[in-house]
C-alpha positions as a printed Julia matrix, in Angstrom:
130×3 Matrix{Float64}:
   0.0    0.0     0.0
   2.85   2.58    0.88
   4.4    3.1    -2.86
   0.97   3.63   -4.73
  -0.53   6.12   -2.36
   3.03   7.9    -1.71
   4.51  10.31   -3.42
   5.74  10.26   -7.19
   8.96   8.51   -8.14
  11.17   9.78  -10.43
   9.99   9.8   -14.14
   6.87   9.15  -12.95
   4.32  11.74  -14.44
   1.03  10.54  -12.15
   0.03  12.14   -9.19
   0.06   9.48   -6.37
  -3.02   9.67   -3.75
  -1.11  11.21   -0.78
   0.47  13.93   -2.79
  -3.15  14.53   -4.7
  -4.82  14.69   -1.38
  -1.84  17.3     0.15
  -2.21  19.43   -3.06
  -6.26  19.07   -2.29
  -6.04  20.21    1.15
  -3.94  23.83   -0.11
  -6.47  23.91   -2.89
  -9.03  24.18    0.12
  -7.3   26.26    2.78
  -6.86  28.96   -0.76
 -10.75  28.69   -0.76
 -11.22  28.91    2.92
  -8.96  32.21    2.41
 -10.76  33.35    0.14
 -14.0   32.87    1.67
 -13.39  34.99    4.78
 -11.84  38.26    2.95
 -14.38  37.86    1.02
 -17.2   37.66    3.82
 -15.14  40.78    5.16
 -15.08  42.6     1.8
 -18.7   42.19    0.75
 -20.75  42.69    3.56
 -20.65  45.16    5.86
 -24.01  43.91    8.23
 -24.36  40.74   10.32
 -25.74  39.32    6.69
 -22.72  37.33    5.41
 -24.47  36.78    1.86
 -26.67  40.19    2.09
 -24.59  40.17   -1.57
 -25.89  37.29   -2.72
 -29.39  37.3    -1.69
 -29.79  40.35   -4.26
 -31.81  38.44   -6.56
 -33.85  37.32   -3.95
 -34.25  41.18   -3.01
 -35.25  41.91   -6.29
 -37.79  39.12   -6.84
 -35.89  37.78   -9.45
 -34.81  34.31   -8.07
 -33.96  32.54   -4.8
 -30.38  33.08   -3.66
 -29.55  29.91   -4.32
 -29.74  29.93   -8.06
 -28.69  33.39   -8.41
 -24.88  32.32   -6.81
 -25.08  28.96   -9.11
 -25.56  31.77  -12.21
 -22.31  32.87  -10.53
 -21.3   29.6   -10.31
 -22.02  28.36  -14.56
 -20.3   31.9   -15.27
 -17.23  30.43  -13.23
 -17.49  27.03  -14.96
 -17.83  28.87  -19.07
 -14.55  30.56  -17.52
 -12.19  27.76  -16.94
 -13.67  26.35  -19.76
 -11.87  29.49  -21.64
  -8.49  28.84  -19.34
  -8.33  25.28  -20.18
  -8.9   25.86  -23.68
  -6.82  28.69  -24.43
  -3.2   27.93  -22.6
  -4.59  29.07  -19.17
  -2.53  30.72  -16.37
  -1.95  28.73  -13.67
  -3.15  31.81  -11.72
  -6.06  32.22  -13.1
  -6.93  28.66  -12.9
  -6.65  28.26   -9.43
  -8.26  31.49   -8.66
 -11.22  29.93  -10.72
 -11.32  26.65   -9.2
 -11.18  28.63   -5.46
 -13.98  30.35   -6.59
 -15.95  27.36   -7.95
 -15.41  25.8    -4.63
 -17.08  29.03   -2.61
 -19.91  29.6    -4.92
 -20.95  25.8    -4.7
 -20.62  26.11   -0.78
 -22.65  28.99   -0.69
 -24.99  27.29   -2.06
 -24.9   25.04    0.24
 -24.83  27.06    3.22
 -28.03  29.05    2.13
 -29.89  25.81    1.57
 -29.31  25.5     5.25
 -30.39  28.7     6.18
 -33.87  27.74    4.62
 -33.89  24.12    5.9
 -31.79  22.52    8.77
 -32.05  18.96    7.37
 -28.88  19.78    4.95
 -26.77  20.72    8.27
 -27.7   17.59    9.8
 -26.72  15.44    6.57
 -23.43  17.08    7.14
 -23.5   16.11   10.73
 -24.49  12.59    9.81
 -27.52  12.76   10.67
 -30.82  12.4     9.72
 -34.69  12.83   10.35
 -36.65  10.7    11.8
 -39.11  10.89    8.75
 -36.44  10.41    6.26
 -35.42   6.71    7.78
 -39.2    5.14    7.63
């Protein structure tokens, strides 16, 4: 088990699962970065996603899919990076960002029902296991 989960050997070009999983864990603690400034930058009240609930403020749509708009935008956009030589910079900026928008998601869906915080937490309701 040690070799194929280790790191690469030399002239190998694959990554192996323990150096995937290290590179995973920056990719995260980049989008856990980014998340607070962010939450710092954009909203001045208690409201962490008073930004993103402005199509909900408008009537327009719910908050969720107003931030997965942001989110397909995101996608189109590393679509262009992949295809056209990207910048590693860019890249991982739009990958962070992917990562946030899809947890926002997320976190208003809990806002609006408490069942998706206890999936997280492992658990379930009563009604859901009948």
């Amino acid at each position: 088990m040690g070799h194929e989960l280790g790191h690469r050997q030399a002239g190998e070009d694959r990554l192996r699962f323990r150096e995937a999983f290290h590179y995973r864990e920056l990719i995260l603690a980049k989008a856990d970065e980014i998340m607070v400034k962010k939450a710092c930058d954009y909203s001045a009240s208690a409201d962490i996603f008073a930004n993103l609930r402005a199509w909900e403020t408008f009537g327009i749509m719910s908050a969720e899919l107003g931030v997965w708009v942001r989110l397909a935008d995101k996608v189109a956009r590393l679509g262009s990076l992949l295809k056209d030589r990207y910048n590693p910079d860019a890249v991982l900026d739009t990958i962070v960002d992917l990562i946030n928008y899809a947890t926002y998601i997320y976190l208003l869906m809990i806002e609006k029902d408490p069942a998706y915080a206890r999936l997280l937490e492992g658990k379930r309701d009563a009604k859901e296991n009948v």
